[in-house]
C-alpha positions in Angstrom: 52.4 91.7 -39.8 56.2 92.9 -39.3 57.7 89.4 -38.8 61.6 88.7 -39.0 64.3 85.5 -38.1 66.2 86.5 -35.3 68.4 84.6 -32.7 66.8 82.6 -30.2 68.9 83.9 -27.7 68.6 87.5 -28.2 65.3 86.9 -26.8 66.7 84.7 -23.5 66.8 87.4 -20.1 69.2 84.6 -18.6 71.3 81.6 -20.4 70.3 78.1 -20.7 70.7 75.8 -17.9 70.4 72.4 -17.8 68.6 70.7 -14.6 69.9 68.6 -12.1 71.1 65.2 -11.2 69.0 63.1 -8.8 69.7 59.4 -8.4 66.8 57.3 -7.4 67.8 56.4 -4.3 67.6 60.1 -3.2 63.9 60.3 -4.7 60.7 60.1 -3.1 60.8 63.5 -0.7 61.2 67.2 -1.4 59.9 69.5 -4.0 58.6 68.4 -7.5 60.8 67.8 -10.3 60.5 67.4 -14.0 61.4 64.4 -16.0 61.6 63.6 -19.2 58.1 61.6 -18.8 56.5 64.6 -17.9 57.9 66.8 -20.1 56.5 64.5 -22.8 53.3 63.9 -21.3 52.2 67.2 -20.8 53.2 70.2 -23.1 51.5 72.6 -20.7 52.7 71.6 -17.6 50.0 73.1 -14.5 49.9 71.0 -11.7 50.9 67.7 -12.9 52.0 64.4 -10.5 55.3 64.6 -10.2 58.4 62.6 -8.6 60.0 64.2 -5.6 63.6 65.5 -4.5 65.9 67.0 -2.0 66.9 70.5 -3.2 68.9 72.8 -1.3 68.3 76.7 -0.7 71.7 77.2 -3.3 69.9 75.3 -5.7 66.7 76.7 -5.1 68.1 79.9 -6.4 69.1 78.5 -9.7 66.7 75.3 -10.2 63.2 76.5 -9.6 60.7 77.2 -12.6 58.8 79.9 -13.2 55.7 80.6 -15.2 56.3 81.1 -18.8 59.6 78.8 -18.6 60.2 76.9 -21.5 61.4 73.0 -21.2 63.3 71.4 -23.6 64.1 67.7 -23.8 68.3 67.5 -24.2 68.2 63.8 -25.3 65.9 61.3 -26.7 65.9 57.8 -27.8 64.2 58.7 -30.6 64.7 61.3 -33.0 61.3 63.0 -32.8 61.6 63.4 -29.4 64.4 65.4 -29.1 64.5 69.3 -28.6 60.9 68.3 -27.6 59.2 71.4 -25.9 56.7 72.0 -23.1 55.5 74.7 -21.5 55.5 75.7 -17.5 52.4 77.2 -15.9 52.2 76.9 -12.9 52.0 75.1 -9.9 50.8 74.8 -5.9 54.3 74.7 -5.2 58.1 75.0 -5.7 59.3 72.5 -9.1 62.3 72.3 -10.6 63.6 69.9 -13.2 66.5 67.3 -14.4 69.3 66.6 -16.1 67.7 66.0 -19.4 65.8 69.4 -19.7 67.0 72.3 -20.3 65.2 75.8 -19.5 64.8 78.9 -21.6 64.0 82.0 -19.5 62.4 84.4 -22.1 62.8 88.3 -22.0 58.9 89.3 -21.7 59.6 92.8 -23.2 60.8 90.8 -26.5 59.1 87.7 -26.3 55.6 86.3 -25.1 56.6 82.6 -24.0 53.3 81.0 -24.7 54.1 82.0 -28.3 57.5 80.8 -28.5 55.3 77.7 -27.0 53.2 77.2 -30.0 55.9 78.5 -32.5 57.7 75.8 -31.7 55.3 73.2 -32.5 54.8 74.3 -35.4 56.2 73.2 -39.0 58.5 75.8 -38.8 60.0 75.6 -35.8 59.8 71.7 -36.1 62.4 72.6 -38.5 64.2 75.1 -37.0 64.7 72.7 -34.2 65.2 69.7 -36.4 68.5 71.8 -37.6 70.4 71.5 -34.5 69.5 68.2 -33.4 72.6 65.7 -33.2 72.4 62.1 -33.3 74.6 59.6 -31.6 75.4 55.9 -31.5 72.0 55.3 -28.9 70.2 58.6 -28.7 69.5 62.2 -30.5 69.7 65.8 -29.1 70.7 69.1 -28.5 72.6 71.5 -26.7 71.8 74.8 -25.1 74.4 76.8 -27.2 73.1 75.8 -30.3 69.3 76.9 -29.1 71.0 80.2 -28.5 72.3 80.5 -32.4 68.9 79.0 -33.5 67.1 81.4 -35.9 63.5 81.7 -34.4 60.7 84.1 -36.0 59.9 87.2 -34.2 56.9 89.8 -35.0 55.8 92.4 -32.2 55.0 91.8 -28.7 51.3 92.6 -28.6 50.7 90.4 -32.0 52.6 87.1 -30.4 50.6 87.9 -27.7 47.4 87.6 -29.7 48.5 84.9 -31.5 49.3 82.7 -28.0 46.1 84.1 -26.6 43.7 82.6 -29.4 45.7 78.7 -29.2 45.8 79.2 -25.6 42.0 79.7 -25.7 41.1 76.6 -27.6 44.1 74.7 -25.3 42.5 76.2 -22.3 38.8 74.2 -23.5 40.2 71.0 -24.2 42.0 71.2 -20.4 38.7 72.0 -19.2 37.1 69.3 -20.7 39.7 66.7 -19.7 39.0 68.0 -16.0 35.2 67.5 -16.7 35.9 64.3 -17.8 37.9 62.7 -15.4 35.0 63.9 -13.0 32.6 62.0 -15.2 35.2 59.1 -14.7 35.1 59.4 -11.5 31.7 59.5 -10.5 31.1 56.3 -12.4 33.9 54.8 -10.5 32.6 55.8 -7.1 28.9 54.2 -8.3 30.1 51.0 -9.2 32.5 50.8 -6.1 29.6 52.0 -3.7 27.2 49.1 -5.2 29.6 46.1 -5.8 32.4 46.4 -3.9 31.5 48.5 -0.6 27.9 47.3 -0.6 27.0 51.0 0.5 23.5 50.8 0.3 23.5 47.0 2.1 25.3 48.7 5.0 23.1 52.1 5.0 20.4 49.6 5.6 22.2 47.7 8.7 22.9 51.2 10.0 19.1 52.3 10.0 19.9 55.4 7.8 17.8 57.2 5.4 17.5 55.4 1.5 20.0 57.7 -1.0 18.6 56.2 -4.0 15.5 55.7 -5.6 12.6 53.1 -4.3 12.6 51.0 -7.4 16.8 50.9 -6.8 16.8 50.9 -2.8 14.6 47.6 -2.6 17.0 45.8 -5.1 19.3 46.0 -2.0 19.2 43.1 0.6 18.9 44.3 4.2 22.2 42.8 6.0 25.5 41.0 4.5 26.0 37.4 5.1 28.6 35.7 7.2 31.2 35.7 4.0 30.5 39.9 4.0 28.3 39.9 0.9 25.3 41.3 0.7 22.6 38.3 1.6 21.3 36.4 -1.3 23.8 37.3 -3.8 26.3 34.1 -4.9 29.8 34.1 -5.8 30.8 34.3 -9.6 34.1 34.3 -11.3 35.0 37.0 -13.4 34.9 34.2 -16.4 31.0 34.0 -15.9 30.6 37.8 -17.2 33.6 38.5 -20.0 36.1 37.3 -21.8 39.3 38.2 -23.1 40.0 37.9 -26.8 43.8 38.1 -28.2 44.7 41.4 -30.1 46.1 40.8 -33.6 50.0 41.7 -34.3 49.8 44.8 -36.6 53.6 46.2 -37.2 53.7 50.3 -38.4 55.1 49.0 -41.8 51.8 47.2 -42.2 49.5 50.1 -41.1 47.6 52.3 -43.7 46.7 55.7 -43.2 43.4 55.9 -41.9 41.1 57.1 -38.6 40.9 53.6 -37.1 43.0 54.3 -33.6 45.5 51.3 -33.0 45.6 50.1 -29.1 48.4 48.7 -27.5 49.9 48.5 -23.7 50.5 52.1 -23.2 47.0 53.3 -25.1 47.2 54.9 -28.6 50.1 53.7 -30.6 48.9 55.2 -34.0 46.4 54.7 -36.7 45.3 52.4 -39.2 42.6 52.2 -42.1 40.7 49.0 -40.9 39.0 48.3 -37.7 39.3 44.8 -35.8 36.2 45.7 -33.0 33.8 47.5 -35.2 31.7 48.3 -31.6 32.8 50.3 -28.4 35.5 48.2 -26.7 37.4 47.9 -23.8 41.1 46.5 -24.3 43.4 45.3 -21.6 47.3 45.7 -21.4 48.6 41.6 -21.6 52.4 42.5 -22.5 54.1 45.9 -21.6 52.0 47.9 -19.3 50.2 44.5 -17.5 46.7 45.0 -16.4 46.3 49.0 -17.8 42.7 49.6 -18.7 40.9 51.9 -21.9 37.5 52.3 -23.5 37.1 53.2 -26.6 33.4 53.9 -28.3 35.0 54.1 -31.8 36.0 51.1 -33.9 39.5 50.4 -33.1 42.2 48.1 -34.1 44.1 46.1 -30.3 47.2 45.1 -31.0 48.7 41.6 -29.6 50.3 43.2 -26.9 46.8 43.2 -25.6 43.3 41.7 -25.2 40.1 43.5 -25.8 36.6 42.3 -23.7 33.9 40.1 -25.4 31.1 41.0 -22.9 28.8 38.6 -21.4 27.2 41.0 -18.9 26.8 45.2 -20.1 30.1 45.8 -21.5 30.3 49.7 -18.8 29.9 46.9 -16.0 32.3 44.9 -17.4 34.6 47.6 -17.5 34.4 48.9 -14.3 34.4 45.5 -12.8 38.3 45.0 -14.6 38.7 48.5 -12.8 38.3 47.5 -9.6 40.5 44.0 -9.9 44.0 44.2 -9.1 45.0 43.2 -12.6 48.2 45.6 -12.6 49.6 43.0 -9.9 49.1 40.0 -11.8 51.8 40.4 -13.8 52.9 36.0 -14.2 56.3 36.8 -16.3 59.6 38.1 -14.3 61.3 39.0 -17.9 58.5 40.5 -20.1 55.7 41.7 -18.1 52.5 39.7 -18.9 49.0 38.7 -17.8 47.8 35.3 -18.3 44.1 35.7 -18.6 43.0 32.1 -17.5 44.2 33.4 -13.9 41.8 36.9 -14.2 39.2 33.8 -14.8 39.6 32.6 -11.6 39.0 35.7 -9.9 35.9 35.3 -7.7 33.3 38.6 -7.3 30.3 39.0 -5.3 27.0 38.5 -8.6 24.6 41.3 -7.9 21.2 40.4 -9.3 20.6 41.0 -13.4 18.7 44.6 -12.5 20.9 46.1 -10.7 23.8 44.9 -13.1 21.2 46.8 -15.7 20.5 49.7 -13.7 24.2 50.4 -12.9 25.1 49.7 -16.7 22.1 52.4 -18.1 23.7 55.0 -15.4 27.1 54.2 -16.5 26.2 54.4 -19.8 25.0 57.7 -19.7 28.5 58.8 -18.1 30.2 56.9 -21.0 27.8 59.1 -23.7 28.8 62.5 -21.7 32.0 61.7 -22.1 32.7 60.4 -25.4 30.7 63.9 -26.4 33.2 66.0 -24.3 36.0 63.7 -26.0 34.4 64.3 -29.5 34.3 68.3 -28.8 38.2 68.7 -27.7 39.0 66.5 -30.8 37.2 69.4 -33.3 39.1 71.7 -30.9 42.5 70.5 -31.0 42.0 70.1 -34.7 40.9 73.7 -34.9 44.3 74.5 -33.0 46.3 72.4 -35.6 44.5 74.5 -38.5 44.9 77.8 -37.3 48.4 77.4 -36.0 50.7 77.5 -39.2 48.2 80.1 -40.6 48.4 82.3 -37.7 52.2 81.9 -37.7 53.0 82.7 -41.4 50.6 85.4 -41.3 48.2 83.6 -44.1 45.2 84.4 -41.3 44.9 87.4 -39.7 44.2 87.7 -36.1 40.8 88.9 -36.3 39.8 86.8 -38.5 40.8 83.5 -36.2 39.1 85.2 -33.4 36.1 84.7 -35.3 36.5 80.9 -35.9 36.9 80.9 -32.5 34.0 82.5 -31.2 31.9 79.8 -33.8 33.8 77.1 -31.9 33.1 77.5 -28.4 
């Protein structure tokens, strides 16, 4: 492999820009725009939500992405984050992007920008990019001139081409898979909300249409609602008579050890530890922070105190999408830090299907849960493949061939 360090911007066909200015009063309407939270959420941008502004046909011109654009994050509160890079795609529609990013238009006869992609995630060009990074009084970050001067390695066309083409492969899987699971997701959601919270079945009855489940499940169904508008027969409970919420325990990062154990707060994944505080699959609930946000997890797991995790009294997949369909993300009780007191998620009152069909809905669910912690288990081995073969691929240590045969074994 002919590799060599050349300047970044020998490889640009345009300069650097950086994106535009939107205050939020002006947001809500227009074309799709980058921000930094997308930017960090998703390193290969395709399709993703986005907030919305005015853009003129003069900005148009100037501001609009195109495929293969490379997205840089100009500040950052922290120092890890900045010079962050993402990828763009594609898109349904016209994006552009903000202040805080700046874009890198790559010459495609000298550079493949899915390569530059993975490049810079890599070790080296962590580095490369750690080089220019400035920090200031209250935030890091960079400039578009010194990306310019920044010394990048460059090899041949056709072999970065490869090289983005086998990570892009395995990238491409784990996408899949998160689409496939977020299906899975959904049609668990869509069961439980048809059953408890619609009464579908209750109502197909009333309506004299044909059963769309099985005999043994149809009968558990009453025939008409009640005069409260729950199905007949079936009491009111409080969300207290199937779960409760136990505190998370404070675990600060000086105190963590390294270790496999994932550590929940607020927001989800805040890092790892080596000890586990719910040894079983749990299901933690944002208290401080993000109020009222919702995750399962079927690995042992360490909650934080900035939330609570569920001690089940009823299956714990009912009891999970039972918090799902609560409005717990409006509950917050404290105007300065965001909090949810869970005495008053007690209180809540539910309509108490009867013990089977609590059991039935929690063996379906359950089978959801197992499909999808396999598909979750899968892009893990994937994305670690990824990790392996990236530096290797990059230094030349594998050759190309030779990672197109790990794939293969992988998929």
């Amino acid at each position: 492999m002919v590799a060599e360090i050349r300047p970044f911007g020998e490889l640009f066909v345009e300069g650097t820009r950086n994106g535009l200015t939107r205050p939020k009063a002006v947001r809500g309407a227009g074309v799709k725009m980058v921000n930094m939270g997308e930017l960090f959420a998703h390193p290969r941008l395709r399709n993703a939500d986005m907030d919305r502004v005015p853009l003129s046909d003069s900005e148009a011109q100037k501001f609009l992405l195109k495929e293969g654009d490379l997205l840089f994050a100009r500040q950052s509160l922290v120092l890890e984050g900045a010079g962050k890079c993402s990828i763009f795609l594609s898109d349904d529609e016209p994006v552009t992007f903000e202040s805080h990013v700046i874009r890198v238009r790559l010459d495609r006869s000298k550079a493949d920008p899915c390569f530059y992609f993975y490049y810079l995630q890599s070790h080296h060009g962590k580095n490369a990019i750690r080089s220019i990074v400035e920090q200031g009084a209250g935030a890091s970050g960079i400039r578009g001139s010194d990306l310019q001067h920044l010394g990048v390695l460059w090899m041949p066309p056709p072999e970065q081409r490869a090289i983005a083409h086998i990570l892009g492969t395995l990238d491409d899987k784990i996408e899949l898979n998160r689409r496939r699971n977020q299906t899975l997701e959904a049609m668990a959601r869509a069961l439980f909300k048809d059953w408890f919270v619609d009464f579908g079945p209750v109502r197909a009855k009333m309506a004299g249409q044909e059963p769309y489940l099985p005999a043994d499940l149809w009968q558990l169904f009453p025939d008409r609602l009640d005069d409260e508008g729950k199905p007949e027969g079936w009491e009111t409970k409080r969300v207290s008579d199937y779960l409760s919420l136990a505190y998370g325990k404070s675990l600060p990062a000086v105190k963590r050890h390294s270790g496999g154990v994932p550590v929940y707060g607020s927001g989800g994944i805040t890092g790892f530890h080596s000890e586990a505080l719910v040894n079983e699959p749990a299901v933690i609930v944002g208290r401080k922070g993000t109020v009222g946000s919702l995750f399962w997890e079927d690995r042992p797991c360490f909650p934080i105190d900035t939330v609570f995790f569920v001690q089940p009294k009823a299956p714990l997949p009912f009891c999970y999408y039972l918090l799902e369909s609560l409005p717990l993300r409006d509950m917050n009780t404290d105007a300065a830090v965001p909090g949810l007191n869970r005495e008053n998620v007690y209180r809540l009152e539910v309509a108490a299907p009867p013990t089977a069909l609590i059991t039935a809905f929690a063996a379906t669910a359950s089978r959801f849960r197992e499909n999808i912690a396999a598909v979750s288990r899968q892009s893990e081995t994937l994305a670690q493949l990824r990790d392996t073969l990236l530096p290797k691929l990059i230094s030349g240590e594998l050759r190309i061939k030779d990672a197109e045969m790990f794939i293969e074994a992988a998929q």
